[in-house]
N, CA, C and O atoms as a GROMACS GRO file, in nm:
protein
  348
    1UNK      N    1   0.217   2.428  -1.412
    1UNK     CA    2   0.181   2.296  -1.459
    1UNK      C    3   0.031   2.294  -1.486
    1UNK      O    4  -0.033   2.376  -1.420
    2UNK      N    5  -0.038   2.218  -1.567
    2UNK     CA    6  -0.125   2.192  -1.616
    2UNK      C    7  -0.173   2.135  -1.536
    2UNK      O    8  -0.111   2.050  -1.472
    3UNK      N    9  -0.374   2.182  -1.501
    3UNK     CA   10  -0.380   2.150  -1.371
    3UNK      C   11  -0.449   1.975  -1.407
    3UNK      O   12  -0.467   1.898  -1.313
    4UNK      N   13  -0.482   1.934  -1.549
    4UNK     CA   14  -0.494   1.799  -1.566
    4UNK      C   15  -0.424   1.709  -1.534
    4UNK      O   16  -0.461   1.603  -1.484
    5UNK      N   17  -0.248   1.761  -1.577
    5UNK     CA   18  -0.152   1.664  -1.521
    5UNK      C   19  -0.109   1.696  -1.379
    5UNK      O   20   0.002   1.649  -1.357
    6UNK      N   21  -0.143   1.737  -1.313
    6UNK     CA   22  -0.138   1.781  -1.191
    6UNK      C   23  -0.235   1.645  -1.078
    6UNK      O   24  -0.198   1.558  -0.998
    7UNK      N   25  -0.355   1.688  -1.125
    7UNK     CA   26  -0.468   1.559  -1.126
    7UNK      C   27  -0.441   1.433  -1.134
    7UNK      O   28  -0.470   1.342  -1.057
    8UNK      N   29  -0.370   1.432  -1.254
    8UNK     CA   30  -0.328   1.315  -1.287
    8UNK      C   31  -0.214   1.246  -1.209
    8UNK      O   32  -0.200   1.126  -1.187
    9UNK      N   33  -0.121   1.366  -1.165
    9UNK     CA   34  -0.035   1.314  -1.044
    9UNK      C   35  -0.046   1.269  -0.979
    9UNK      O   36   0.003   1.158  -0.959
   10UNK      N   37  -0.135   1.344  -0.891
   10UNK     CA   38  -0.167   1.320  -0.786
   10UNK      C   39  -0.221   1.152  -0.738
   10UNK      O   40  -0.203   1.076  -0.643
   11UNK      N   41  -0.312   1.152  -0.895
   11UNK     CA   42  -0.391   1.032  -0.857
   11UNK      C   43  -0.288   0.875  -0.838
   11UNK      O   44  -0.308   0.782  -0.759
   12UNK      N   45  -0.159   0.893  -0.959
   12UNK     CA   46  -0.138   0.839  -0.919
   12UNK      C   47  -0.028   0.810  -0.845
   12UNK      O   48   0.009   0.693  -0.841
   13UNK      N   49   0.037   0.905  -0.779
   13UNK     CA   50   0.080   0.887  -0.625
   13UNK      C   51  -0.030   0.825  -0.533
   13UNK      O   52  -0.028   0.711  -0.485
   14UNK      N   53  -0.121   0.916  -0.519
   14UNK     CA   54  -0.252   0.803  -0.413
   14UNK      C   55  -0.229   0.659  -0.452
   14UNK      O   56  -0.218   0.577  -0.361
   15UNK      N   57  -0.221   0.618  -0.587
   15UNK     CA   58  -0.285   0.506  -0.608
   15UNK      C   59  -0.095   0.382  -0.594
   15UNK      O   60  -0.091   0.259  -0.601
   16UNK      N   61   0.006   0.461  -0.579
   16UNK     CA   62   0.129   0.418  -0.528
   16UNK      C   63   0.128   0.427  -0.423
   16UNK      O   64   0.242   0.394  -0.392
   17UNK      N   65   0.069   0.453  -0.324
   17UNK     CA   66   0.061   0.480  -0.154
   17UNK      C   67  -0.063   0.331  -0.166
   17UNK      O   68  -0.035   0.217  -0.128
   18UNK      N   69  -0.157   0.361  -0.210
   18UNK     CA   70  -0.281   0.236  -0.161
   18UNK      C   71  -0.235   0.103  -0.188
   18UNK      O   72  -0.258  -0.003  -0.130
   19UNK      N   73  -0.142   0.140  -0.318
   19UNK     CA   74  -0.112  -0.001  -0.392
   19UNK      C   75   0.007  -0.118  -0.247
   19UNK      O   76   0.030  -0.235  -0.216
   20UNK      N   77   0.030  -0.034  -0.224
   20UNK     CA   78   0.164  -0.074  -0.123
   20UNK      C   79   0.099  -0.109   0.072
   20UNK      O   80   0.162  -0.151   0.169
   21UNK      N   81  -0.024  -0.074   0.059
   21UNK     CA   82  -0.061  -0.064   0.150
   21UNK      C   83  -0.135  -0.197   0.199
   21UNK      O   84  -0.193  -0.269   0.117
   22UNK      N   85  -0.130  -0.233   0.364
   22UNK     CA   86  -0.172  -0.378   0.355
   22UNK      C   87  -0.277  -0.340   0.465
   22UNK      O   88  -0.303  -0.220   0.477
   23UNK      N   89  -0.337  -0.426   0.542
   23UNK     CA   90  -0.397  -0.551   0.451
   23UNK      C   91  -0.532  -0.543   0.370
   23UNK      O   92  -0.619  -0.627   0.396
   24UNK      N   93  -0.553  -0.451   0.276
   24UNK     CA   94  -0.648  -0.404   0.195
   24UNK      C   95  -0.607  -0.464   0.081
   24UNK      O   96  -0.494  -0.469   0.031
   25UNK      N   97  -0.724  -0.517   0.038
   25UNK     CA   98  -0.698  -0.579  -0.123
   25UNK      C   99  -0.738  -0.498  -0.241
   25UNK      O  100  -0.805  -0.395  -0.232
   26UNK      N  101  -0.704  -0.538  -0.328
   26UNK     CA  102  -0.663  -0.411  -0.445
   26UNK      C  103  -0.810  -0.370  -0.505
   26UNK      O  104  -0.847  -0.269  -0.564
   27UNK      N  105  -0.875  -0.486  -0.465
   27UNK     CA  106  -1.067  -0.398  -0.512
   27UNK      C  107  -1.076  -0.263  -0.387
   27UNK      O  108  -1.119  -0.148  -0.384
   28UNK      N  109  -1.036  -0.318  -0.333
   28UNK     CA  110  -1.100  -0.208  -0.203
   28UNK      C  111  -0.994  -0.063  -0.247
   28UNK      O  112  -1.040   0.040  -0.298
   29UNK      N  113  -0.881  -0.079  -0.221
   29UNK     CA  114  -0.773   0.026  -0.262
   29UNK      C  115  -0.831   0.094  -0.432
   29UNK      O  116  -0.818   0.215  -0.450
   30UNK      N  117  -0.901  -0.005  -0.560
   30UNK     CA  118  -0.950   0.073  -0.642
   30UNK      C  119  -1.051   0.145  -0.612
   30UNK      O  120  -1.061   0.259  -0.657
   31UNK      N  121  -1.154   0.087  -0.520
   31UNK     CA  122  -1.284   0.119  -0.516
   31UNK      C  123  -1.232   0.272  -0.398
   31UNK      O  124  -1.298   0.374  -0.420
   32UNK      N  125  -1.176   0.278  -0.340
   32UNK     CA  126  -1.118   0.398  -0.236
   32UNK      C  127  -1.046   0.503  -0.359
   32UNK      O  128  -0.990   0.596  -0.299
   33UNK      N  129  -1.035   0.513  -0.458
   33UNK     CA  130  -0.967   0.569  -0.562
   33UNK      C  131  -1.098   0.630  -0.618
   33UNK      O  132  -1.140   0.745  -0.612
   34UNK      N  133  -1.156   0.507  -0.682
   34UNK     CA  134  -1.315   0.574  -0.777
   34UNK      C  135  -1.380   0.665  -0.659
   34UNK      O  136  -1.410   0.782  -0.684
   35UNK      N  137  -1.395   0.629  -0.575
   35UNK     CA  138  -1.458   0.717  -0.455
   35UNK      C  139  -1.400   0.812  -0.459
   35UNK      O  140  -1.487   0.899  -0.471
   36UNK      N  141  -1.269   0.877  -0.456
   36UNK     CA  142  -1.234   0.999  -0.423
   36UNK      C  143  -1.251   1.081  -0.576
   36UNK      O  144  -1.274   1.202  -0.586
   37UNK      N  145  -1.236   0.998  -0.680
   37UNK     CA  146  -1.280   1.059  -0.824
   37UNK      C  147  -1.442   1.121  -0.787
   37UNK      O  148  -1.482   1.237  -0.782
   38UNK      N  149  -1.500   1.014  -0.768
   38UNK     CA  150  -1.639   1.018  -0.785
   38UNK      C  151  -1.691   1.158  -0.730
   38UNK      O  152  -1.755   1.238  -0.798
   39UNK      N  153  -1.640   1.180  -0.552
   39UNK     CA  154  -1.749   1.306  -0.524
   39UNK      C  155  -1.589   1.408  -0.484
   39UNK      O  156  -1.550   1.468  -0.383
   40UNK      N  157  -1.538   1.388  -0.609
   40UNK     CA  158  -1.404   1.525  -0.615
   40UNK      C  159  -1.362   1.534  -0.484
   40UNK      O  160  -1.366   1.648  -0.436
   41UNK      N  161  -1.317   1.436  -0.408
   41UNK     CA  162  -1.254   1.436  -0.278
   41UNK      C  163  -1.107   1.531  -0.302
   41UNK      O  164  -1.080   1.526  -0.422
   42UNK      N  165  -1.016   1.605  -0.234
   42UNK     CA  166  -0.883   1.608  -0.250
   42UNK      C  167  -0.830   1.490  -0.184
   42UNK      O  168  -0.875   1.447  -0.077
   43UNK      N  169  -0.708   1.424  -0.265
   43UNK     CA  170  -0.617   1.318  -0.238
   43UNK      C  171  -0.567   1.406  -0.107
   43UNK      O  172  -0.527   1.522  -0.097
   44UNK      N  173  -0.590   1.273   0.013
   44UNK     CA  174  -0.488   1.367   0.127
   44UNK      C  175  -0.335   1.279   0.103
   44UNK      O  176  -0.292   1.192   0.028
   45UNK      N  177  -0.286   1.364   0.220
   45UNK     CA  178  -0.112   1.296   0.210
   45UNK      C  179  -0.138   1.160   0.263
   45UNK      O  180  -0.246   1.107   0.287
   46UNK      N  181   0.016   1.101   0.281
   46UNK     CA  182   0.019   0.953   0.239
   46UNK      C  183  -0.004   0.877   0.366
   46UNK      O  184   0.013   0.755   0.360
   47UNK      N  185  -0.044   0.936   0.488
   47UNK     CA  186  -0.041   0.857   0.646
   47UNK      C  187  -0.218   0.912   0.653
   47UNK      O  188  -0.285   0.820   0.701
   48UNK      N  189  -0.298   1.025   0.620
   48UNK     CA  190  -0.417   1.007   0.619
   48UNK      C  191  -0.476   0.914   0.469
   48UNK      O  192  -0.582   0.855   0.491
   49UNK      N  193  -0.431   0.900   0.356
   49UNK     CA  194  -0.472   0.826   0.285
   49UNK      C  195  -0.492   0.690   0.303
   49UNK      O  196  -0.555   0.625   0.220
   50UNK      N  197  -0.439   0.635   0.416
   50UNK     CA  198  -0.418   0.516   0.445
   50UNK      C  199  -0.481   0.522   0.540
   50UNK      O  200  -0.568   0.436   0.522
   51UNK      N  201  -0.500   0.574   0.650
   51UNK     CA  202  -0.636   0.605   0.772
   51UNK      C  203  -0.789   0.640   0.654
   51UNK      O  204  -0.880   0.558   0.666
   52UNK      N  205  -0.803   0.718   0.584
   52UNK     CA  206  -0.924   0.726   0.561
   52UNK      C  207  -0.982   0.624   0.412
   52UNK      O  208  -1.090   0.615   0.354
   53UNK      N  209  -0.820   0.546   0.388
   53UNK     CA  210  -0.885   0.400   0.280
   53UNK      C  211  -0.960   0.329   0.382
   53UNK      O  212  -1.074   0.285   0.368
   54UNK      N  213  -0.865   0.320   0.516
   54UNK     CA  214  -0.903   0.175   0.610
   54UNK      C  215  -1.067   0.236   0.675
   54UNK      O  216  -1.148   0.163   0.731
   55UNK      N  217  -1.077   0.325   0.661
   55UNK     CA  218  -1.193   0.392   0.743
   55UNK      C  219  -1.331   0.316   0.628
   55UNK      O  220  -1.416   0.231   0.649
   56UNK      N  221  -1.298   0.395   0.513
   56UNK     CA  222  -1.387   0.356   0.383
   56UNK      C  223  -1.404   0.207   0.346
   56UNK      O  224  -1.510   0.170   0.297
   57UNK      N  225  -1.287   0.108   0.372
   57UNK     CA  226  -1.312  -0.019   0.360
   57UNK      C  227  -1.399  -0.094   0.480
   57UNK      O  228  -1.453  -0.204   0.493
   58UNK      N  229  -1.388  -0.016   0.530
   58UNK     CA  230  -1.482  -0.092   0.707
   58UNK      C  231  -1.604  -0.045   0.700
   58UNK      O  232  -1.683  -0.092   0.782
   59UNK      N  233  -1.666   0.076   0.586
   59UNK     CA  234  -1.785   0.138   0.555
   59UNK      C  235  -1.853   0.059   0.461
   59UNK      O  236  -1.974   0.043   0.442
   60UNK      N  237  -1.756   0.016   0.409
   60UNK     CA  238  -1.833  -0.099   0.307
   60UNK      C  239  -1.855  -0.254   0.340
   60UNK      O  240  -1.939  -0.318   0.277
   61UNK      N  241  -1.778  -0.310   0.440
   61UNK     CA  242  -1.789  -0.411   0.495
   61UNK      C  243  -1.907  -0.408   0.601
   61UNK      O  244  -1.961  -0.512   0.636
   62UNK      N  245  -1.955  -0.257   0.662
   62UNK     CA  246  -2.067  -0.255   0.734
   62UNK      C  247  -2.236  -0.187   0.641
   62UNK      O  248  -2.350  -0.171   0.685
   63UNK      N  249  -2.179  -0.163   0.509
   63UNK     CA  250  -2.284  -0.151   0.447
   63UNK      C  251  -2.391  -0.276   0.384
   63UNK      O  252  -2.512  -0.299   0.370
   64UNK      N  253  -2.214  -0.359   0.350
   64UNK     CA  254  -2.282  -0.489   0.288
   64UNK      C  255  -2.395  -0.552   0.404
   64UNK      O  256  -2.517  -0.568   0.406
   65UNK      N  257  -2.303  -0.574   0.483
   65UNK     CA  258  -2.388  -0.612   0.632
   65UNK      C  259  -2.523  -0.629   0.663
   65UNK      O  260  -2.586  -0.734   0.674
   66UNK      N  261  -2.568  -0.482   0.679
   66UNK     CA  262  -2.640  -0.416   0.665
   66UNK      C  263  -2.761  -0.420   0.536
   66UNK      O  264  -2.880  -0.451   0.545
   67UNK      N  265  -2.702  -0.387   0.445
   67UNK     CA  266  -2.822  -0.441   0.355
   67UNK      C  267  -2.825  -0.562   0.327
   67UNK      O  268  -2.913  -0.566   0.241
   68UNK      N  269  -2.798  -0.640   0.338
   68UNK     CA  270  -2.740  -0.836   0.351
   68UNK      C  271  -2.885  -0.861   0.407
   68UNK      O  272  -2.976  -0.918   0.347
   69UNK      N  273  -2.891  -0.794   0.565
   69UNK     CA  274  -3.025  -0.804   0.657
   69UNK      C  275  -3.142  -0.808   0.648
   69UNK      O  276  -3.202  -0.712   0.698
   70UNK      N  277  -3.223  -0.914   0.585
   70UNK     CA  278  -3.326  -0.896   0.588
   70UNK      C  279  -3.480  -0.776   0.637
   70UNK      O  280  -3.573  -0.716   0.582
   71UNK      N  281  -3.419  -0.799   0.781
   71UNK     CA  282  -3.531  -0.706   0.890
   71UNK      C  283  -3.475  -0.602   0.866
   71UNK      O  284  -3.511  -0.538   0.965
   72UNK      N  285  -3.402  -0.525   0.801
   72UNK     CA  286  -3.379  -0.387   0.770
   72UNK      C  287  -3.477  -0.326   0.668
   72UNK      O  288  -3.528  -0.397   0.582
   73UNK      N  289  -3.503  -0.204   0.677
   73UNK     CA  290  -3.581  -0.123   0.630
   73UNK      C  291  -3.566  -0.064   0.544
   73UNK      O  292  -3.633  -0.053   0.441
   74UNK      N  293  -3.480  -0.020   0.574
   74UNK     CA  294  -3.339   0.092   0.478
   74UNK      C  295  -3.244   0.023   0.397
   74UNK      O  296  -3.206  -0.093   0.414
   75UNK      N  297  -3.206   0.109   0.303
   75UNK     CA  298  -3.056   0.050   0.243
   75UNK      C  299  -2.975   0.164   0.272
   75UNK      O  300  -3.021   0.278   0.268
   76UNK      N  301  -2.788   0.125   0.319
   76UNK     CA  302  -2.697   0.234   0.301
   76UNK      C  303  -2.653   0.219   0.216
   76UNK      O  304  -2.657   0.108   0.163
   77UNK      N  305  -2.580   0.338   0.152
   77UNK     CA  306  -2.469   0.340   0.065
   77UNK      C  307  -2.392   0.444   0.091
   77UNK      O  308  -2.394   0.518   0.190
   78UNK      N  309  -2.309   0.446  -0.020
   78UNK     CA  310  -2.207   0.520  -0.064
   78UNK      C  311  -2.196   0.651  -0.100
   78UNK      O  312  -2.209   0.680  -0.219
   79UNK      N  313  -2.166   0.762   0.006
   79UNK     CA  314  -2.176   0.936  -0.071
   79UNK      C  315  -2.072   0.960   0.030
   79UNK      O  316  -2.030   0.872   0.105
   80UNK      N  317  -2.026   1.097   0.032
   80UNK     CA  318  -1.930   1.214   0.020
   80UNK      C  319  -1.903   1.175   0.205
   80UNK      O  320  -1.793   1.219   0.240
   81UNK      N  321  -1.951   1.131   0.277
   81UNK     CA  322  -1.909   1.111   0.414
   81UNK      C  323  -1.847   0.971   0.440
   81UNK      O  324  -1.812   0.952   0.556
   82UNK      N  325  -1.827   0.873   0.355
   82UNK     CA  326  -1.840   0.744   0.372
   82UNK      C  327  -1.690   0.710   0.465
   82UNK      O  328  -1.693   0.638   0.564
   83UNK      N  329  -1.571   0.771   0.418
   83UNK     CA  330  -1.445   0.789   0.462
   83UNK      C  331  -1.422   0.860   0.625
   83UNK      O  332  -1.321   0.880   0.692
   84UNK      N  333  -1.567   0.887   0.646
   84UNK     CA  334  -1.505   0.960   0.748
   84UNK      C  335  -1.526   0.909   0.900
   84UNK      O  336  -1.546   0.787   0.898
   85UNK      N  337  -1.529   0.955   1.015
   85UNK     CA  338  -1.571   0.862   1.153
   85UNK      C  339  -1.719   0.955   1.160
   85UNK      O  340  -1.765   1.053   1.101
   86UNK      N  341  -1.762   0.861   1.267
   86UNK     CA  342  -1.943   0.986   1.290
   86UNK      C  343  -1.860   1.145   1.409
   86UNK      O  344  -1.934   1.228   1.462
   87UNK      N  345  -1.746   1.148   1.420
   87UNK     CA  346  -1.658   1.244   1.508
   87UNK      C  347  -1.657   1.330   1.455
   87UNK      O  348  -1.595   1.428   1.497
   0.00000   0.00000   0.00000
């Protein structure tokens, strides 16, 4: 098989696993999609895809946070660890 449509499978199986998945709303489930495009993540199977969406949506709910804060110094964002625990 063609490894484009292969890619293309894959993605969207992931994106039939996120779509179905609660209680994540469908920005967050896209934005967990562009992310794994973005820094060429491999799609994992369908019980860690759903552990490391919910991981990535709680990264962004503590980023906003975070730069929200005035007395902060720093800004976080978004790269290649964001999905994961500090473990």
């Amino acid at each position: 098989m063609n490894k484009s449509y292969l890619a293309i499978a894959l993605l969207v199986a992931a994106a039939t696993v996120l779509y179905t998945m609660e209680p994540s709303t469908n920005q967050e489930k896209s934005q967990y999609l562009a992310y794994l495009r973005k820094f060429n993540k491999p799609i994992p199977n369908a019980d860690e895809l759903v552990y490391r969406s919910r991981l990535f949506a709680e990264y962004l709910i503590k980023m906003e946070k975070h730069n929200s804060d005035p007395s902060q110094k720093w800004e976080m964002g978004v790269n290649q660890f964001s999905d994961l625990t500090h473990e």
